[in-house]
N, C-alpha and C positions, 0 to 999 in steps of 0.2 A: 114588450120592451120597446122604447121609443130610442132616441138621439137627441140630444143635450147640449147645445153648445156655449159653453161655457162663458163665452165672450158675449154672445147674445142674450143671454139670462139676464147678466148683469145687465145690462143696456135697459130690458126693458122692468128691471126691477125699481119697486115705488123705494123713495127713499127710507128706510127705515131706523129700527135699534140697530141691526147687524154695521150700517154704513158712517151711523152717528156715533155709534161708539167706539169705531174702529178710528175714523175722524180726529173724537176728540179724546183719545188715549194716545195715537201717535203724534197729536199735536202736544200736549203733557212730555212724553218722554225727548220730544225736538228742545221744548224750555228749556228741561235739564240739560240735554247736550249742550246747549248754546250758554247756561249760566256756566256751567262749569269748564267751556272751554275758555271764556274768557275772563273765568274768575282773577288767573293770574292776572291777566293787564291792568284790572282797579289794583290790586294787592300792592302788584309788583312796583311804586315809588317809595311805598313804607318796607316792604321786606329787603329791597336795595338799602336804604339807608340804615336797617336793622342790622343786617350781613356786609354791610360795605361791598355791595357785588358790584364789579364794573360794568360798561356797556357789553362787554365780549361773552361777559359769562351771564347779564340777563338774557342776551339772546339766544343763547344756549339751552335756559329756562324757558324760553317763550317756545324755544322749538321741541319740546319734550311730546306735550302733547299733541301737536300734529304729526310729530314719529310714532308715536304710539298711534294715534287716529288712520295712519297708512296702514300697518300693521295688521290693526280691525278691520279695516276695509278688506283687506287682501285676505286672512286668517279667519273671522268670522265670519261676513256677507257671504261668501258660498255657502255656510251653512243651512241658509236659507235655503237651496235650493234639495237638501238633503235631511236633515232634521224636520224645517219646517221655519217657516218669519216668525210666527210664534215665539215660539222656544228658543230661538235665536235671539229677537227683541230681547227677552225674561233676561237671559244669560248677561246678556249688555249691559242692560238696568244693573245688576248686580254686581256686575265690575265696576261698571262708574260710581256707586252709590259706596262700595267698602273704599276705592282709591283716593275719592274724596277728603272721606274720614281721615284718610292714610297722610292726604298733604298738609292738612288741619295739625298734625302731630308728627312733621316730618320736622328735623332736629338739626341739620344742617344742610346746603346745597344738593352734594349727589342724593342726598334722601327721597329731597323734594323731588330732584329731575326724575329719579324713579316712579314717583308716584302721579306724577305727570304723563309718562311713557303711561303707566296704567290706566289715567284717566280717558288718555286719548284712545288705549285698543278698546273700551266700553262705548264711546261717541261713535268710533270708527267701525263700531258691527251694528250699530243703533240706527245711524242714519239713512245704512242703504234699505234696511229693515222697514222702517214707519214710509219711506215712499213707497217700497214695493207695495207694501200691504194697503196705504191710501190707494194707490195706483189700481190694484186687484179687487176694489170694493168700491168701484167708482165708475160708473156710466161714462160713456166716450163723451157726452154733452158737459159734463162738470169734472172730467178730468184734472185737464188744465189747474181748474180752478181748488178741485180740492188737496189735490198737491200742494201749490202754491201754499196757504192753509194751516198742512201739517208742518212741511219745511219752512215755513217763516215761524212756528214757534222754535225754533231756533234761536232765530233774532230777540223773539220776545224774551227768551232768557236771558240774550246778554243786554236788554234795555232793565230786567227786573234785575241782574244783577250788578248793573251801574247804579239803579235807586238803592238798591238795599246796602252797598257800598258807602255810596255818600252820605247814609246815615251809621252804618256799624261801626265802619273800620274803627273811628276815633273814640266807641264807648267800648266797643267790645273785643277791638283788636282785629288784625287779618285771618284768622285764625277761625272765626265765626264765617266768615264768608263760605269758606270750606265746608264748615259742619254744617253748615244749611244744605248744601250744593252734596253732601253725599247722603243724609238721611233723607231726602224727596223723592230718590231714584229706589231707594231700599224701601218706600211708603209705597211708592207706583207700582212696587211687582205684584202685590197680593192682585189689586187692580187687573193688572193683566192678566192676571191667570182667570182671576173670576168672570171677566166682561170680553174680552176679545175673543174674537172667532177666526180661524186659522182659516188662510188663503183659499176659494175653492181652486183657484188655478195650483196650487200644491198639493190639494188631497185628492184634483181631478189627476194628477201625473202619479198618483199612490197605485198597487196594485193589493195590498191587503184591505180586508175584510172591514173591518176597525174605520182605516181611512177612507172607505167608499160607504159607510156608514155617517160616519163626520159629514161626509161632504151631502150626500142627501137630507141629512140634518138642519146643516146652510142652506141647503138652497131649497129648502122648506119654509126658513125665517126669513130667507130674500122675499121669495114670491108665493107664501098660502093659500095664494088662488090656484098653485098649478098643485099637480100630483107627481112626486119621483120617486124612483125607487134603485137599491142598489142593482137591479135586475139592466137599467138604463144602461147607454153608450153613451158617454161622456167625452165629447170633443175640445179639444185647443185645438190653439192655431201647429202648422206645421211645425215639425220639430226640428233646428239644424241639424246635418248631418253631420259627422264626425264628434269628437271630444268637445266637451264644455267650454275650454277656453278657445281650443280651436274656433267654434261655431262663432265666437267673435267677429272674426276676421272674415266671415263669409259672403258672400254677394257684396249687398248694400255695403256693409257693415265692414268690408274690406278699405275701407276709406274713412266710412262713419267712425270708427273704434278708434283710430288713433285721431284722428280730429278731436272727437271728444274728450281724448286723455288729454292733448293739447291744453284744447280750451277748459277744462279743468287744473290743470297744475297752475296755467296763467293766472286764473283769478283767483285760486286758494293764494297764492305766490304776494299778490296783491294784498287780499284783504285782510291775509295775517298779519301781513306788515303793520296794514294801518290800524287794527283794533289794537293790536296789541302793543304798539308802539304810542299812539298820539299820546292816552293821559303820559306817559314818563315825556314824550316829547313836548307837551304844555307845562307838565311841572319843570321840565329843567330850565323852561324858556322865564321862567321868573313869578309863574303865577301859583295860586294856592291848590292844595291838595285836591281842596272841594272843586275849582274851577278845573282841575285836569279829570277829574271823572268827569262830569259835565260834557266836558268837551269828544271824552268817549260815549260817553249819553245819547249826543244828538247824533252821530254818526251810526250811530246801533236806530235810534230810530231812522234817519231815514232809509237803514238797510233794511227795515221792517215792511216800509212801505213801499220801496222798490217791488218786491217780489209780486207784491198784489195788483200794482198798475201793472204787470206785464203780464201777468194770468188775463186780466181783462182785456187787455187789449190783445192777446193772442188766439178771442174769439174771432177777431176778424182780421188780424193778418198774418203770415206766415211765422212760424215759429222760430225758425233758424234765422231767417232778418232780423225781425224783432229784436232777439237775443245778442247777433251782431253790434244793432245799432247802438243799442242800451251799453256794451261794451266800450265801442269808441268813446260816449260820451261819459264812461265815468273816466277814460284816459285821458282825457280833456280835464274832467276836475278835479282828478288826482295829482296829475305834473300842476296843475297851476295852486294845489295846495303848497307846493315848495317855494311859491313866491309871496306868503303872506305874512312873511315877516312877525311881526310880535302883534298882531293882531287877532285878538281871540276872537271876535267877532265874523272874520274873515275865513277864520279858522273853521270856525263851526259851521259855519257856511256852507263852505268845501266840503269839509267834513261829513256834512249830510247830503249832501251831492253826489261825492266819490261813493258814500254807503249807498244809496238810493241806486246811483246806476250797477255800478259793480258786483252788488249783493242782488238785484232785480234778475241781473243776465244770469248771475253764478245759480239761482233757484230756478230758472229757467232752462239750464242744464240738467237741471232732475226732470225737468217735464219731458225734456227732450231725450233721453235714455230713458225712460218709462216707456218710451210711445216707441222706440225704435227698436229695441230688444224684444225679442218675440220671450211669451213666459219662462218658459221652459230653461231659458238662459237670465232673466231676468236682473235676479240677485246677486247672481256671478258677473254678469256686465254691468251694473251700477258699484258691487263691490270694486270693481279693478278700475274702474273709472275714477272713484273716489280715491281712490289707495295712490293713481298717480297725482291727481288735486293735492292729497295730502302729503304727495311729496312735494310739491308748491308750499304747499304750509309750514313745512318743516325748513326750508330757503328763503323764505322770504322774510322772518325774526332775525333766521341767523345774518343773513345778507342788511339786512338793517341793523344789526348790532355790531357788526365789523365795518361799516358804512359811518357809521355816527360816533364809533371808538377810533375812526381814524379822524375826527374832527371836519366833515366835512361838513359842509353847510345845506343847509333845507334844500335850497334853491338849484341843487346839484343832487342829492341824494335819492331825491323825494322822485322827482322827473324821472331819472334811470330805472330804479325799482316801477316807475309806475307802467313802463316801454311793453311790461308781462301779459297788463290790458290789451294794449295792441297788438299782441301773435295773438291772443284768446280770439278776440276779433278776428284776426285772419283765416284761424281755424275753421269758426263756425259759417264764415262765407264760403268754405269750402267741403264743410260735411253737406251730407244728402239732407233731401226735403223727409219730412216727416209723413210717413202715411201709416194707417191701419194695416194689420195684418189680415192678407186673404186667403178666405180658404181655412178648414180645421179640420185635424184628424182625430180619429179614436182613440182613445187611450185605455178602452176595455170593452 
């Protein structure tokens, strides 16, 4: 019988199937999250003028799915720490892919907002899900990086579903956006079941037979140069002491955990506003359908590429500055989005700017609760993490939709809502530095 540690396996395991597959099936179900959560915002200027809905009650709409996304976070990401990421991810997939379906054929407003709510509990048990599980299958040298990775197909779903937009809506109706955005999540499950491998830091914290089978299994496909057996002592790092949520609040993390919820709610708060607001705010400003998706186009991409210049550059310098700085300067190009008048070009500008920083720092907050929450608590502290983000998400439509129904103007609107960048910032200058966990115990 030898000792196994879990953390170190990983570390010196060659990159394999078990890490590429895990990689690129969590980057798959991030797409879908990200198309469908911001399906509404392309839809939402035609199904406004279908329904005659005012400003008060699209953003009522817009906030559906980040209530339901809080919901997830909070209701399914612990399951992760108790079922399994696996099984948790599947279950996800499966809500977001029938909700989908559900808003494609929803008949009037409260229908939709329903099926909104449901869209969002699937994205909101998905997401803490594909980072744990990146995070858990990922060498401390390419963490960072393969994070960054999975959570920026997020992004990539709402850039594919601003193209697929700009070309459906007007042959095929809003309605198609939907049926795309729920049968890809219902395609991705078989996927999952057949190719992914379940956390070993989840079947190392198992005490049955079955699951210490599973996990010698893995870490046979990590590294078939070594020999394990269920006979082995299987170590993680220490375990916090007391209750799950409790263990939040503990040492480090007695400061870290609400910092992070902080800087979380801030820039969900943010970035909802502005994905899901610009194209209605281009369209109302006098320009064409095509040109307000567009204008949400370029803002989805540069939130795509934020995330990856901060992965690289958080090889060589601190992670929690980093993340800081990246903040202030999307506060910087988000308030002066409200001064660009009728100018699309300006627009878009900003636009990719605010997305680039503010989406860079907001995926940088996954690296940084991946790296701070010791496993064991892992899913449960990214869950409540996001569940408060997502209640940013769910304020910051509505707070734009009561903002823009009361007639105020860009230059006034845009700047206040954007003030949310700047506490994130304050936050994360004030959570702890990010270190490795020392030290691991036995778990059998």
């Amino acid at each position: 019988m030898t000792q196994v540690a879990i953390d170190e396996a990983i570390d010196r395991a060659p990159i394999g199937a078990c890490q590429i597959n895990t990689l690129w099936l969590c980057t798959l179900v991030a797409v879908w999250d990200g198309y469908d959560a911001l399906g509404i915002a392309y839809t939402a200027p035609v199904i406004a003028a279908a329904w005659n809905l005012s400003p008060q009650q699209m953003g009522l709409l817009f906030g559906a799915a980040p209530l339901g996304m809080a919901l997830g976070a909070i209701a399914l990401a612990p399951l992760g720490d108790r079922i399994g990421r696996k099984a948790t991810l599947i279950l996800s997939c499966l809500v977001l892919g029938v909700a989908s379906l559900g808003t494609a054929y929803a008949a009037d407003l409260g229908g939709m907002i329903a099926w909104r709510v449901a869209t969002g509990l699937g994205i909101g048990g998905a997401l803490p899900m594909l980072a744990t599980l990146t995070a858990e299958f990922s060498p401390d040298r390419l963490r960072n990086f393969f994070i960054s990775i999975a959570t920026n197909g997020f992004t990539i779903g709402t850039v594919s579903g601003g193209l697929l937009a700009a070309y459906a809506i007007e042959r095929w109706g809003w309605e198609s956006i939907f049926i795309v955005g729920g049968a890809g999540p219902l395609l991705t499950v078989p996927l999952l079941w057949l190719l992914l491998s379940e956390s070993p830091h989840f079947l190392a914290n198992r005490q049955t037979v079955h699951q210490r089978r599973r996990l010698v299994a893995t870490l046979r496909r990590l590294l078939p140069a070594e020999t394990f057996s269920t006979d082995d002592r299987f170590l993680l790092p220490p375990r916090p002491a007391g209750g799950t949520l409790r263990a939040l609040f503990q040492d480090r993390m007695r400061l870290g955990t609400p910092m992070l919820w902080i800087a979380f709610f801030g820039s969900f708060f943010a970035a909802y506003f502005l994905f899901q607001w610009i194209p209605s705010i281009v369209k109302a400003a006098g320009f064409s359908l095509q040109q307000a998706i567009y204008a949400g186009l370029v803002t989805s991409v540069g939130s795509a590429l934020g995330p990856i210049v901060l992965a690289l550059l958080s090889a060589r310098s601190e992670l929690r500055n980093l993340i800081s700085g990246f903040f202030l300067l999307g506060f910087a190009c988000m308030a002066a989005l409200g001064f660009t008048g009728h100018s699309l070009g300006l627009i878009m500008l900003l636009g990719f700017s605010s997305g680039f920083f503010v989406l860079g720092a907001e995926m940088g907050l996954y690296m940084y609760g991946a790296r701070i929450y010791a496993a064991t608590v892992r899913s449960t502290g990214m869950g409540w993490s996001l569940g408060m983000g997502r209640t940013g998400a769910i304020c910051g439509p509505v707070a734009g939709g009561l903002l823009v129904g009361l007639g105020l103007g860009m230059s006034l609107y845009i700047p206040l809502l954007s003030l949310s960048v700047l506490v994130s910032a304050g936050a994360m200058c004030l959570a702890p530095v990010t270190t490795r966990a020392d030290g691991a115990q036995p778990v059998a």
